[in-house]
N, C-alpha and C positions, 0 to 999 in steps of 0.2 A: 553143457558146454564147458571146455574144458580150456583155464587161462593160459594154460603151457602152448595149447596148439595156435592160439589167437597170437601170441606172443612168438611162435618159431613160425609162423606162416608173414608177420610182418617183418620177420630180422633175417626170414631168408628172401623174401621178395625184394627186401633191399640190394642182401649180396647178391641176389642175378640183377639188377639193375646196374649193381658195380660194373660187373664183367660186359655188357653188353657193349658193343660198338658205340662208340660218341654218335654216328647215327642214329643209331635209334635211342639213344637216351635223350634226344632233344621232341622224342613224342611223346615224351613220360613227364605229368609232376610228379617228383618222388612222395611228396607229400600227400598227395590224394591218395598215392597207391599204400602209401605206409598206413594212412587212415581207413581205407578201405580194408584193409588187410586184417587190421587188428577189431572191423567191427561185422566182419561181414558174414558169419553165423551167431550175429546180434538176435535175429530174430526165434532163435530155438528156444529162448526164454518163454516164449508162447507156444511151445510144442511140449507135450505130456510126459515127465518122466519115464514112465514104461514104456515108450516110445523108443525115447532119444536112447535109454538105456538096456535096451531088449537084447537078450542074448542070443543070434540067430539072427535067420531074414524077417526081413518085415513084411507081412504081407500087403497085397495092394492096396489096402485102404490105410494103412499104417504110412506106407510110401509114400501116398498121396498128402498125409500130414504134412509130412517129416518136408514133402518138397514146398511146400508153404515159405518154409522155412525163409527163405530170401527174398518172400515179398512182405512176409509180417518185419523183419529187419529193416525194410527199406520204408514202408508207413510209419514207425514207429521213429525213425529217426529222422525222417521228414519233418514229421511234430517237431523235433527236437533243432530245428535249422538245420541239420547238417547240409554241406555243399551235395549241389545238382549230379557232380562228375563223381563224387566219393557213393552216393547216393546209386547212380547206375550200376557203377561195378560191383555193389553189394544188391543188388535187386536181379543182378546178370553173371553170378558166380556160377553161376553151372548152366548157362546156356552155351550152346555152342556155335559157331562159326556159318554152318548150313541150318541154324533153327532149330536144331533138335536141344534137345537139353529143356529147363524149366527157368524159369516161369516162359512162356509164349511169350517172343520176342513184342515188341512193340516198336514205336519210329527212334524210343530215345536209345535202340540197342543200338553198340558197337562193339565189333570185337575186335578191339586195338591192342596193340601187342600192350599194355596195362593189363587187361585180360588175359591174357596169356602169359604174363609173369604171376598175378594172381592164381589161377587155377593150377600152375605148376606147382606152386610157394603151398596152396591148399590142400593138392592133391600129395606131394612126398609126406609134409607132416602129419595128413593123415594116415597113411600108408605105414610110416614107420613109428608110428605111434599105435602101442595097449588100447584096444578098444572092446566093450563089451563084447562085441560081436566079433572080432579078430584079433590074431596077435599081431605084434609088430612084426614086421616086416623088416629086412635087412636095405641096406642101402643101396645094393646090387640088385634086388627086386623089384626097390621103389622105382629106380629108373629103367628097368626093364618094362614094368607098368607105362610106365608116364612115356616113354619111346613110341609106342603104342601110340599113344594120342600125337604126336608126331608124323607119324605115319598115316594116320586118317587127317593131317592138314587143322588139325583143331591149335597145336602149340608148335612152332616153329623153330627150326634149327636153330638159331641165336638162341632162344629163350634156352632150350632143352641143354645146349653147351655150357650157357651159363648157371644150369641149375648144378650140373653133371660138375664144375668147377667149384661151385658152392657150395659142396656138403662132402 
């Protein structure tokens, strides 16, 4: 787990929070989402070096680790007090909208546009960042990716505008 991407996943969730509509900024605490931002592949600490850092695909049972990942984060800073709301959006960073995605949604999911400035904010920085397994990516790419998730209703046109304004 890499400090750069935890650190440009919460300073660009901020900046699409800047740009969004005063309506929907009155459904956001900035503060849960900056905290969830900066903890929410907390949990990879419990996922296996050759794992995290495997050059190539991972296979299914590698996978099945690696998606742990956001619910060993969300136990482990439970311990630790963190807030209920900072607590979900790190336990529900890669679920999506219709259920799909991981961990298997339960009653405390929501996918509130928090979640979807989150998973944008997660999804460019990883995208356009060095990763064992890919290169970076251009910033014309990352948002031709992330359009994508737009288009199947998982990140919504506010959000994507102000990602698209953001970087």
């Amino acid at each position: 787990m890499k400090q750069g991407h935890l650190t440009e996943t919460r300073v660009l969730a901020a900046k699409i929070y800047s740009m969004l509509p005063t309506e929907m900024k009155k459904e956001i605490n900035l503060s849960v989402l900056q905290q969830a931002a900066m903890l929410h592949d907390y949990g990879k600490v419990l996922i296996p070096e050759e794992i995290l850092n495997k050059k190539g695909a991972l296979t299914p049972e590698e996978k099945k680790i690696m998606e742990l990942h956001s619910e060993f984060g969300y136990e482990l800073l439970k311990q630790q007090g963190v807030n209920e709301e900072v607590l979900n959006l790190i336990k529900y960073h890669h679920q999506k909208p219709d259920g799909s995605g991981y961990p298997v949604a339960d009653k405390n999911f929501e996918y509130s546009i928090s979640s979807q400035i989150l998973e944008a904010a997660d999804m460019y920085s990883a995208i356009t960042e060095e990763r064992p397994y890919h290169k970076a990516s251009t910033k014309e790419q990352a948002l031709e990716i992330i359009y994508e998730e737009v288009k199947k209703g998982v990140i919504c046109r506010e959000v994507f505008e102000a990602l698209r304004k953001s970087t």
